[in-house]
C-alpha positions, -999 to 999 in steps of 0.1 A, spaced: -212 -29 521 -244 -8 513 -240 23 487 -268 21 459 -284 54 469 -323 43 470 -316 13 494 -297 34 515 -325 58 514 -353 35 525 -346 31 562 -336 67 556 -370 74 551 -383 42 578 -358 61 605 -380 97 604 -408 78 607 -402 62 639 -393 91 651 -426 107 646 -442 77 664 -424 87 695 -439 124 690 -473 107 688 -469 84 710 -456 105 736 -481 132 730 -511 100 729 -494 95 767 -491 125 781 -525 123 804 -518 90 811 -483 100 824 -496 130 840 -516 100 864 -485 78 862 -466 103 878 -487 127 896 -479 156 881 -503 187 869 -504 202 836 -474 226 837 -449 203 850 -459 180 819 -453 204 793 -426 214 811 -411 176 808 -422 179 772 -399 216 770 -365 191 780 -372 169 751 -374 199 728 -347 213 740 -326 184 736 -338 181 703 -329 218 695 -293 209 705 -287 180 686 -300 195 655 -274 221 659 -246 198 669 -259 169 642 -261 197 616 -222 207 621 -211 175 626 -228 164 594 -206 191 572 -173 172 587 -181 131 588 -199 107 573 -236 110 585 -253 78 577 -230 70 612 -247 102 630 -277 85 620 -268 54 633 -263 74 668 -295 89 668 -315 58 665 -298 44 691 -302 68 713 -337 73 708 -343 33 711 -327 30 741 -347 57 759 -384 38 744 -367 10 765 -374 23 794 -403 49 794 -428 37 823 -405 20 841 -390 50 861 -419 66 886 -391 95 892 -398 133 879 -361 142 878 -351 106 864 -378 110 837 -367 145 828 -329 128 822 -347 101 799 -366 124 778 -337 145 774 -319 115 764 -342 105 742 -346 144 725 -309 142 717 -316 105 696 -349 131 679 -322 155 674 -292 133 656 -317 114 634 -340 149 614 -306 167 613 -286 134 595 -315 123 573 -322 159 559 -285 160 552 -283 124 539 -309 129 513 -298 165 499 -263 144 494 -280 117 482 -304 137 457 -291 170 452 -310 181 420 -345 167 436 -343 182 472 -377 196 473 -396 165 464 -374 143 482 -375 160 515 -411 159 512 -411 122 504 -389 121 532 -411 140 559 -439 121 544 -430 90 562 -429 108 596 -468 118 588 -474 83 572 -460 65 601 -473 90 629 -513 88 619 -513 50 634 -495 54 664 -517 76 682 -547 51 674 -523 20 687 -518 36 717 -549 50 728 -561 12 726 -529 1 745 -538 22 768 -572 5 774 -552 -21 790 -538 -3 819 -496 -4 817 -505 -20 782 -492 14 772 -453 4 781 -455 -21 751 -461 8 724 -428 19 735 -409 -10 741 -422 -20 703 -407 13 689 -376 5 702 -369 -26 688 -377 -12 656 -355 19 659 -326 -8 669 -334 -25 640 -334 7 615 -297 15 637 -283 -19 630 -287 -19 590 -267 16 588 -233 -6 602 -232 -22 568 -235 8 547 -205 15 530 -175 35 532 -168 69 516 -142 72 491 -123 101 506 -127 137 525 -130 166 507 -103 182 526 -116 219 527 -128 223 561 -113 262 567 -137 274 541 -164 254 554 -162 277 590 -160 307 568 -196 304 553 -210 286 581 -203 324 601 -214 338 569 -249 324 574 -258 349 601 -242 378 589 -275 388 566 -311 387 577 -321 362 549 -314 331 574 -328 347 606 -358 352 588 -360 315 578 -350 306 613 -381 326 628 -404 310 606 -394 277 612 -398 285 649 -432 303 646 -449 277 623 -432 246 628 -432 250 664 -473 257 662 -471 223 645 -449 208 675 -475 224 700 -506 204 681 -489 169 680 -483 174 716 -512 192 733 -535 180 709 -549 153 725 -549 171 764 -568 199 746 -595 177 730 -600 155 763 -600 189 791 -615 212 770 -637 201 747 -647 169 766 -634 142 741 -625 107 756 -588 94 746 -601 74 717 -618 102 703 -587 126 712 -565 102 696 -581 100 667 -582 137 662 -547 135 665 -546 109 637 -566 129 614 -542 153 621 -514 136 609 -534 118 579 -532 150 567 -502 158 573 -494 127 550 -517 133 523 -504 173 520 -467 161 514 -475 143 488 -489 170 469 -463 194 483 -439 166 468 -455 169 437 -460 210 440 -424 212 444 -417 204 407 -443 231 393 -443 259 420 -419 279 434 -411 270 471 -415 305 485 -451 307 475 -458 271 487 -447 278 520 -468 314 520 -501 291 514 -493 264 536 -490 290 565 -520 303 560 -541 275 555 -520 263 589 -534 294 607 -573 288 597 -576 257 607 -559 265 644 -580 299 647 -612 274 642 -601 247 660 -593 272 689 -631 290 689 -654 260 672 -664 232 695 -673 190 694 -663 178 657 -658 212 637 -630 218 657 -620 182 655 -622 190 616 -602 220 619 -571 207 633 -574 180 605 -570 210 580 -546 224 599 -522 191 594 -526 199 556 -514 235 564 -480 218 586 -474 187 556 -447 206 538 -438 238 556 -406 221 570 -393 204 541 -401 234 517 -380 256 547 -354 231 545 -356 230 504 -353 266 501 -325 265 528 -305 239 508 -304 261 476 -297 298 493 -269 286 516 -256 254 493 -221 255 509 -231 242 541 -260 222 537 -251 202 569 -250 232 591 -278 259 576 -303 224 576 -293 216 616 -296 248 629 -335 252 613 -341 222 626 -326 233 660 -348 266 660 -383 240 654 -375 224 683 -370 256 699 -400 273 689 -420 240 699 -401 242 733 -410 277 743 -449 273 725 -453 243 747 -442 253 775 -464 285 772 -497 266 760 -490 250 793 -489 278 814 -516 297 803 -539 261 806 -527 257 844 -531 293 856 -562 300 830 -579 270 811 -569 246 787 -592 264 760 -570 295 769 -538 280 765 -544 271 729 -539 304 720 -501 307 721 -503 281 695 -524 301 674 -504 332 679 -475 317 669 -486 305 628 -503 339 628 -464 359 640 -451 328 613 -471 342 583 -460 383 593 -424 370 589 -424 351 561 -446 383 541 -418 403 554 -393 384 534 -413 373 504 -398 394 475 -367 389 489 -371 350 488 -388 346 458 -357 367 436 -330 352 456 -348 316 448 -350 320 411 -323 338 400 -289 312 412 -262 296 399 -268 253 411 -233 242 420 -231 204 418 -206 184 442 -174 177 434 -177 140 441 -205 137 411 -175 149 386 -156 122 405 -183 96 402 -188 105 366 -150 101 358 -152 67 373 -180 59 352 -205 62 387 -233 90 379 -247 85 413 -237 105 444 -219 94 470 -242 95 498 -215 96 526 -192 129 519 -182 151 542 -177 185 539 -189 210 519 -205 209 483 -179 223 457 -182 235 422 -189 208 397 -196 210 360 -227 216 363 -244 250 361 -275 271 358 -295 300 364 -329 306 366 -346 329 345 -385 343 353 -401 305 359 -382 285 339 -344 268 349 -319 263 321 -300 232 329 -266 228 316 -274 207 288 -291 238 273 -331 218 280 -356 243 295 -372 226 328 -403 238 353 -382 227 382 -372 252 402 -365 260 443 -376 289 450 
């Protein structure tokens, strides 16, 4: 059986990514299954809304179940799931049949961001800002092909059915490697205080706030990957090469910014990071929205570099202010993206049918600008409560370290306890336990 922490993380990493192909791809196909299936542009992005919402749910529900089993097997689920749906997109000429499929398939979206983010905090608890931008990486790394893949698959006619049928024998692939990982050593065994702080997570406005943000920006992001290439072909006259290449561009960037954010991560705190990300999201949208041909091609490219690490510096900061129940505080954001996407989808697509497609671009743009007035809101209030903390380390690293095993054990359930481990920040600097000053810092 599997346990050494960076193999296990690898198709950790590989599993994210695939998952952003199907974003890509789906939003690469989504004028060609508009044809496919006859169907205008509000009943698309309202096929597009089921997915989200699926994922929203799964999040949640992957999130809670994370906090009480072992989640490499959650992962396992998800990427299942998900591959069995690429199976058979473009083989069903049904509405109501394809809305069951893509809700299917949302719920395999779901299970696999809410388990990895969980996975990799357990896995790496004292790097999750870098990590989780690593992590995220791969979905942008993966994602800036696949839009480029497909638009020449499409070339072919039903050449398009392949691209999916591909991605799911590689999610099945990913799936089968996580039945040899290995088994935990044993439960943590405190499960009643574990629904005591999960209720404590709403009971202050510190959480909401993060959950409005995530909805307001990250869902702006959601609405690009998915309307992007509609918008470039129907209203500003691009052919589906072109658009798909915008929408590569797009997530070249969003690559090439989590990389740096991974690197930021260890020299910034995360609250600030995530206040220039969100503006540098929203003036590349406002441009893209009013410029025309290329500038605005340009734009949305600057606006990926705005998305790269708003989500895993949200789900950073999340992990260190509500440590107790990583499994559950990291779901639900990643529910309320979904969300946020669902609802700025479905709008975009509203306002396009009964206005324009120009027109409709705007709810996209409204939401990173209400995303920025949130986050402002909470600023001070992040910033102190990010560098002034106590870390509290698992218990199962004391365990490992007793057994002579510094590594974590990937697998736990439950909730992270007290270790012997601890530190506070003080102004920008962390002191460690071992008395060594260090720049790292989360918030």
């Amino acid at each position: 059986m599997l346990k050494k922490r960076s193999v296990i993380a690898v198709p950790t990493f590989l599993s994210l990514g695939l998952m952003g192909s199907f974003h890509a791809f789906w939003g690469t196909t989504l004028p060609v299954l508009r044809d496919f299936l006859d169907l205008n542009i509000e009943q698309a992005t309202v096929l597009t809304a089921y997915n989200l919402a699926a994922q929203a749910i799964a999040c949640v529900l992957g999130g809670l179940l994370c906090d009480l089993i072992r989640r490499d097997k959650i992962l396992l689920a998800g990427c299942l799931v998900l591959s069995s749906g690429a199976f058979l997109i473009g083989g069903i000429v049904s509405y109501v049949a394809n809305i069951v499929l893509i809700f299917w398939m949302g719920l395999g979206c779901g299970l696999i961001l809410s388990s990895t983010n969980a996975l990799l905090v357990g896995l790496f608890p004292d790097r999750k800002g870098s990590m989780l931008n690593i992590h995220h990486s791969f979905y942008g790394a993966v994602s800036l092909v696949s839009p480029l893949v497909m638009a020449v698959l499409i070339q072919t006619q039903t050449g398009w059915r392949k691209g999916y049928t591909g991605l799911g024998c590689m999610l099945l692939a990913v799936g089968i490697f996580f039945l040899f990982t290995g088994k935990p050593n044993g439960r943590t065994g405190q499960r009643t205080p574990f629904f005591k702080d999960a209720g404590l997570l709403f009971s202050g406005s510190n959480f909401l706030s993060l959950l409005l943000i995530a909805a307001f920006a990250i869902g702006a992001q959601i609405g690009v990957i998915f309307m992007a290439v509609t918008y470039f072909m129907e209203a500003k006259g691009f052919p589906i090469v072109g658009a798909s290449t915008v929408l590569s561009a797009f997530f070249l960037s969003v690559f090439a910014g989590r990389l740096v954010c991974s690197w930021l991560a260890n020299h910034m705190a995360t609250t600030r990071i995530i206040l220039i990300l969100l503006f540098l999201q929203f003036s590349g949208l406002i441009v893209a929205w009013q410029a025309s041909g290329w500038i605005s091609a340009a734009a949305v490219a600057v606006s990926g570099l705005g998305c790269s690490g708003i989500f895993p510096s949200l789900l950073a900061l999340t992990g260190t202010l509500f440590l107790n129940v990583t499994g559950t505080s990291l779901g639900v954001l990643a529910a309320m993206t979904w969300v946020g996407g669902m609802f700025i989808v479905w709008m975009a697509g509203l306002l396009s049918q009964g206005v324009s497609v120009q027109f409709g671009f705007i709810a996209i743009v409204l939401a990173s600008l209400a995303g920025i007035i949130v986050h402002l809101l909470k600023y001070k209030t992040f910033i102190t409560k990010g560098q002034v903390y106590e870390c509290k380390t698992q218990s199962r690293m004391d365990r490992g370290r007793k057994n002579g095993n510094p590594h974590v054990d990937p697998f736990a359930e439950g909730r992270l306890s007290t270790g012997s481990l601890r530190c506070r920040a003080v102004g920008h600097e962390r002191i460690d336990g071992t008395g060594r000053n260090t720049r790292k810092f989360s918030g």
